[in-house]
C-alpha positions as CSV (number, residue, x, y, z in Angstrom):
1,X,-22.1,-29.1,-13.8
2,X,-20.7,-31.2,-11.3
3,X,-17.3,-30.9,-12.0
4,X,-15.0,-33.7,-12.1
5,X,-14.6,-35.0,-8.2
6,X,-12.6,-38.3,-8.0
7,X,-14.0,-38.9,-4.5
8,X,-17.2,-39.5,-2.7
9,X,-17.9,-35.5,-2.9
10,X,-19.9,-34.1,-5.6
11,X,-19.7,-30.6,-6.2
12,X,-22.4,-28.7,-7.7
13,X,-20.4,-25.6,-9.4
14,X,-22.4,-22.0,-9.6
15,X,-20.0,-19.7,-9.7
16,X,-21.5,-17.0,-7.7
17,X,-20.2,-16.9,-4.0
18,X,-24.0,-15.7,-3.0
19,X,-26.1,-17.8,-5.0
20,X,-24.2,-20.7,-3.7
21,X,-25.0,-19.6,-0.2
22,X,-28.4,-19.4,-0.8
23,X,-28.5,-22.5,-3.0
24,X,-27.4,-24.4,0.0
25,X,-29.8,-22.5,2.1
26,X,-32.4,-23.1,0.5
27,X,-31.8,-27.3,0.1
28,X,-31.1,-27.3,3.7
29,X,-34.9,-26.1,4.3
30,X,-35.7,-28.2,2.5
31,X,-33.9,-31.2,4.4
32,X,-31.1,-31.5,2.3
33,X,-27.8,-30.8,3.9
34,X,-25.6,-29.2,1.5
35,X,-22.3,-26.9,1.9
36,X,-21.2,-24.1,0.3
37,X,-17.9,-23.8,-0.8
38,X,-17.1,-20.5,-2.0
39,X,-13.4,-17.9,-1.8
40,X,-11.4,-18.2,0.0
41,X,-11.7,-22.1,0.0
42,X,-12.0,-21.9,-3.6
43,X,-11.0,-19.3,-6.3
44,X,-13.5,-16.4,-7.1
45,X,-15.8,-17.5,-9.5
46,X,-15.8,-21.4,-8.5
47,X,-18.5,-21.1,-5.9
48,X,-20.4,-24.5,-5.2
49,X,-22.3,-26.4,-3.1
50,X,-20.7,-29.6,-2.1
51,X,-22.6,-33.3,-1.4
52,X,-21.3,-36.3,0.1
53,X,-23.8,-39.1,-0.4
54,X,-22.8,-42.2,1.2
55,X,-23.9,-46.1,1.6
56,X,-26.4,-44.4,4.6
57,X,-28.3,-43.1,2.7
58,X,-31.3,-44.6,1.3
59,X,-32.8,-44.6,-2.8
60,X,-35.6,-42.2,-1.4
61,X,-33.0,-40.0,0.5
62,X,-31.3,-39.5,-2.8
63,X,-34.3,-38.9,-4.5
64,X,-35.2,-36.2,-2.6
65,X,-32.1,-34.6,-3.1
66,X,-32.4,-34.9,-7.0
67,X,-35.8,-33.4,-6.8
68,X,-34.7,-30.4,-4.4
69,X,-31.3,-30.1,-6.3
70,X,-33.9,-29.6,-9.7
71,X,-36.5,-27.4,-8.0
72,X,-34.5,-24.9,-6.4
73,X,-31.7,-24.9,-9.9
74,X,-35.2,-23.7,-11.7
């Protein structure tokens, strides 16, 4: 679920204040720098992990992120 962001940020929503924390973690080891977004920024139970992709970054950047985003969601 990526909610419906009308700006360059894409939100991943999760819910879970933890499992976004780790989610985020874990991309980041992965060398994908994610944040997480969880109360009080957002209400309980909206947890996320937010991702700005930009014109910087290249096809395979973004294709790394797809395949971490996938791997680590498993």
């Amino acid at each position: 679920d990526i909610g419906h962001s009308e700006s360059p940020i894409t939100p991943i929503m999760l819910g879970d204040e933890a499992i976004a924390q780790k989610f985020a973690e874990m991309l980041f080891e992965a060398g994908v720098y994610a944040s997480a977004i969880v109360f009080p920024m957002v209400g309980k139970g909206s947890a996320r992990i937010r991702l700005i992709p930009s014109a910087a970054h290249s096809r395979n950047h973004l294709d790394l992120a797809l395949k971490e985003i996938i791997r680590i969601g498993k």
